[in-house]
C-alpha positions in Angstrom: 0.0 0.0 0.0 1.7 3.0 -1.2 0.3 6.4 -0.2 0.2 9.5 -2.8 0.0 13.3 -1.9 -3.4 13.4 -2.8 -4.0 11.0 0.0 -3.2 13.3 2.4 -3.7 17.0 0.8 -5.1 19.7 2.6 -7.7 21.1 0.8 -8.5 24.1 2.6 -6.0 27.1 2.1 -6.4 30.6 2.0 -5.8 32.4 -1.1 -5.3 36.5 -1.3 -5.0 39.2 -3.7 -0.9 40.5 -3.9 -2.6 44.2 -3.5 -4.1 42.9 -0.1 -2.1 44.5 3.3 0.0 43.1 4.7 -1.9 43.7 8.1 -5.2 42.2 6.5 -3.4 39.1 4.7 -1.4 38.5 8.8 -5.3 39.1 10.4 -6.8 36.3 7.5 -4.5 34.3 8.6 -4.8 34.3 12.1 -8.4 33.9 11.8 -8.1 31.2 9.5 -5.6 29.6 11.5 -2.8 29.3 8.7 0.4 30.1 8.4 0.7 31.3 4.9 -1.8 32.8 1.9 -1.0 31.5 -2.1 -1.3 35.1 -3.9 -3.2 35.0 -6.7 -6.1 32.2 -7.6 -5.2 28.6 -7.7 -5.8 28.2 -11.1 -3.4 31.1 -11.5 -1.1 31.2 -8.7 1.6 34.6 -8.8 3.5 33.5 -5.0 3.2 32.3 -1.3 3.6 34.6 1.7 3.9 32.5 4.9 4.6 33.6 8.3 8.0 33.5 8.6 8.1 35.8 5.3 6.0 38.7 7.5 8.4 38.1 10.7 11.8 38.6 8.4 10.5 40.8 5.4 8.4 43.0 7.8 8.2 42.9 11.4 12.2 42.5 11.8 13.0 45.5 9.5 10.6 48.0 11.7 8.2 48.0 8.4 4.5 49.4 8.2 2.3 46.0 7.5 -0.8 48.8 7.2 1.4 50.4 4.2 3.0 47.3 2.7 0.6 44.7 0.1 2.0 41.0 0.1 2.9 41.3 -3.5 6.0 43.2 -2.1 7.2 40.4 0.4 5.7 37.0 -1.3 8.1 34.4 -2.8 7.0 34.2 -6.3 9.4 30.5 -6.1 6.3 27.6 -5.5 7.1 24.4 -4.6 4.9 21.7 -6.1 4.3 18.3 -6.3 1.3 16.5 -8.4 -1.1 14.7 -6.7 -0.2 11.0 -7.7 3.7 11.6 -6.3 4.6 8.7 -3.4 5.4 9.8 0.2 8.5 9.2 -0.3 9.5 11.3 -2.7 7.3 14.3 -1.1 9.1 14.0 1.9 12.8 13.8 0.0 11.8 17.2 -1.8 10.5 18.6 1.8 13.9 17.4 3.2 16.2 18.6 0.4 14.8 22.0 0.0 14.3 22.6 3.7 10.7 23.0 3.4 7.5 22.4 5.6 4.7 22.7 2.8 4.9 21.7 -0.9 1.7 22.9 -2.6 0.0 19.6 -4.5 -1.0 20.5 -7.8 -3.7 18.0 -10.2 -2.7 19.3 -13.9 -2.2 23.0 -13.7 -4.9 23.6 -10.8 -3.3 23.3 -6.8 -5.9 21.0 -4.9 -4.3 21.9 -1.9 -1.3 21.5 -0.1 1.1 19.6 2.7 2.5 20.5 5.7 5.7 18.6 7.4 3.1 18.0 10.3 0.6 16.1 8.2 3.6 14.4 6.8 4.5 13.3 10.1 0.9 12.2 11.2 0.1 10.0 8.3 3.3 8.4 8.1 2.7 7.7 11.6 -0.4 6.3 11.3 1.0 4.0 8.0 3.7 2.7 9.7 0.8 1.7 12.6 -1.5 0.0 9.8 1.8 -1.8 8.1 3.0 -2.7 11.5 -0.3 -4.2 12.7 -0.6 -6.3 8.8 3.0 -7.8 9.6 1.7 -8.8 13.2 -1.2 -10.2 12.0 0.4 -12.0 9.1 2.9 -13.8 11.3 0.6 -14.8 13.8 0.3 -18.5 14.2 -2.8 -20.2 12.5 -3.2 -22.8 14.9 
């Protein structure tokens, strides 16, 4: 049983306009509890602002986030994979690029996304479900 990103995609992401302030896009955020917006549409995706982009681009240099618009701190740089790539390799581009979400494209639309948690969780729970099929499989029939 191999598992594919669109296995364990996260559907539900926020998605801004790059003229939206920085202070709104932060505030969508928090009351969407996620830590980054794609800019654009995901049909048409322009670049990602996550948190860490509004602690180092914004608060850290003493900027304005009422007078700044995420098109002027988003990394225009998305990291994808398509839906039907293996674990494996998801977690290998995660690792190599020092990542913790890959956006999960299905032809040119993004269907979602994965976060190093969710990576974490279902491996967990595969290894579980592998585990337990071994156990069971080399249980005596007698």
């Amino acid at each position: 049983m191999v598992l594919y990103a669109r296995d364990i995609v996260e559907k539900d992401f926020l998605s801004l306009s790059k003229n939206t302030t920085i202070l709104e896009g932060a505030k969508a955020m928090k009351n969407l509890k996620h830590g980054f917006a794609i800019i654009g549409t995901p049909a048409s995706p322009e670049g990602i602002v996550t948190e860490w982009d509004i602690v180092a681009k914004v608060v850290a240099e003493g900027r304005d986030p009422s007078k700044l618009i995420l098109g002027d701190v988003m990394s225009t740089e998305l990291l994808y994979v398509e839906a039907g790539t293996g674990l494996s390799s998801v977690s290998q581009i995660m690792t190599e690029r020092g990542v913790r979400r890959l956006l999960v494209k299905d032809g040119n639309q993004i269907i979602g996304f994965i976060t190093s948690k969710t990576m974490l969780a279902r491996m967990n729970e595969y290894v579980d479900k592998v585990s337990s099929q071994i156990s069971r499989l080399q249980t005596p029939w007698f």
